[in-house]
C-alpha positions in Angstrom: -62.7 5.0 211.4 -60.7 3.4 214.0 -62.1 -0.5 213.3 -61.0 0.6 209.9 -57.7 1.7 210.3 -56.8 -1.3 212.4 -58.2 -3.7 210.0 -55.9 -2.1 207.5 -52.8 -2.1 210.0 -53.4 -6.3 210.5 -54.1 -6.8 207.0 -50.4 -5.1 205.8 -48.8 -6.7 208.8 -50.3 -10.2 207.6 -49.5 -9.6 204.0 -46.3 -8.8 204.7 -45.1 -11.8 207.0 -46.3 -13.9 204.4 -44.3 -12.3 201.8 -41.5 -12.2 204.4 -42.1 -16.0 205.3 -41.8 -17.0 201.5 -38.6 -15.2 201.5 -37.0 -16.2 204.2 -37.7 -20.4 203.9 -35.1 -20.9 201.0 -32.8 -17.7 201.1 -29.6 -18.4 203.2 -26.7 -20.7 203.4 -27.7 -24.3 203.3 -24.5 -26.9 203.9 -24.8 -30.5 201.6 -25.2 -33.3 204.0 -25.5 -36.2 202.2 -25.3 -37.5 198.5 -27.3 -40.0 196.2 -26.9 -42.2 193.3 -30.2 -43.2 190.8 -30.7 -46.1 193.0 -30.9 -44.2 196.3 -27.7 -44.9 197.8 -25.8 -42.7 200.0 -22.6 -42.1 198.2 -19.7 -42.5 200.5 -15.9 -42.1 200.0 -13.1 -39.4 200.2 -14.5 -37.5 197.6 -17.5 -37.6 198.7 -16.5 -36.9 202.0 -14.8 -33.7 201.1 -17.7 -32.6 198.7 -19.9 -32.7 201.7 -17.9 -29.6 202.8 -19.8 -27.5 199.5 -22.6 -25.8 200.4 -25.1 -23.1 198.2 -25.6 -20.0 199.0 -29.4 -18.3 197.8 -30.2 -14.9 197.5 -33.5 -13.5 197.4 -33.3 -12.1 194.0 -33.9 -15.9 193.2 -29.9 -16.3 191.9 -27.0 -18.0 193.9 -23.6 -19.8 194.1 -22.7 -23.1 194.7 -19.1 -23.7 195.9 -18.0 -27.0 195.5 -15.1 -28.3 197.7 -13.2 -31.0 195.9 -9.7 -33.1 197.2 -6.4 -31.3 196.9 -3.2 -33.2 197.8 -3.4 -36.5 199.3 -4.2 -37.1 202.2 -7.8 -35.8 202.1 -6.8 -31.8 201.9 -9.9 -30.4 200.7 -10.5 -27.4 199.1 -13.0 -25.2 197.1 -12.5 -26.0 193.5 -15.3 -23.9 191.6 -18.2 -21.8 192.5 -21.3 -22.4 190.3 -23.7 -19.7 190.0 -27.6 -20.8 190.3 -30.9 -19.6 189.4 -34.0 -20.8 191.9 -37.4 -19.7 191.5 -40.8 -20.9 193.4 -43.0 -23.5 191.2 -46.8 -22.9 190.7 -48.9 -24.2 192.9 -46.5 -26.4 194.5 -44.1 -25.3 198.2 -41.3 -26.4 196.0 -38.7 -24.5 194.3 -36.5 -25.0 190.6 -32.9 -24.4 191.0 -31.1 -24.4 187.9 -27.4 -25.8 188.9 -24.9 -25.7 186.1 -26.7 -26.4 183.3 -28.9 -29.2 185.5 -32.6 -28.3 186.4 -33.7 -30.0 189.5 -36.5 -29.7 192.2 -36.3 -28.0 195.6 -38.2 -29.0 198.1 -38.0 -28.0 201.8 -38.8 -29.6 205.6 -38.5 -26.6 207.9 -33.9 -26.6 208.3 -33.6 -29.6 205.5 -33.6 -29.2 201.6 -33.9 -31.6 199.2 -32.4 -31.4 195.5 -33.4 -34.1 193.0 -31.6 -33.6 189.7 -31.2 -35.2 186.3 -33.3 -38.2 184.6 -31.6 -40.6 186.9 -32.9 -39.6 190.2 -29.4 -38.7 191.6 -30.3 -36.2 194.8 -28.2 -34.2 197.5 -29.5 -33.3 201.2 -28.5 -29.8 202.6 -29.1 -28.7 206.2 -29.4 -24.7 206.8 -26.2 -23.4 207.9 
């Protein structure tokens, strides 16, 4: 009775880390760090610059928010200009997720405290970093 009562004990503990574990690798606060063009560029610039002060926010009923910082007032005053809400779900068979980003469906894929969205037909991509 006991070998079966402890099997049962590690086998709930393990099922629920790993429903914990998928949880807890995309949900939080992830900052943008850098920005792409088609061509694999790093965009650069003051708007750029201030943009990289948006960050998303994802919430582990699989929705979010996206709040875009934009420039206000020169010289270089940034501030948040919208917030976008998101939709993210996990992709079969795959460690990647789908985030659905104002109207744009892109691919989520994640390296331990570093994110990865590739959007649209041209490639374009952003890097976050967990907050």
């Amino acid at each position: 009775m006991k070998k079966i009562l402890l099997f049962s004990f590690v086998m709930s503990l393990l099922f629920a880390c790993i429903q914990q574990e998928d949880i807890t690798n995309i949900v939080g606060r992830w900052d943008v760090e850098q920005v792409f063009d088609a061509n694999g560029d790093e965009l650069i610039g003051s708007n750029i610059d201030c943009f990289k002060e948006s960050y998303l926010v994802l919430d582990a009923t699989g929705t979010g928010d996206f709040y875009a910082y934009e420039i206000y007032n020169e010289p270089f005053f940034c501030g948040l200009d919208t917030i976008i809400e998101c939709e993210w779900y996990e992709q079969s068979n795959s460690s990647d997720y789908t985030l659905q980003l104002d109207g744009q469906s892109g691919n989520l894929s994640l390296d331990g405290d570093n994110m990865t969205y590739s959007f649209d037909a041209n490639n374009a991509a952003m890097t976050f970093v967990r907050h």
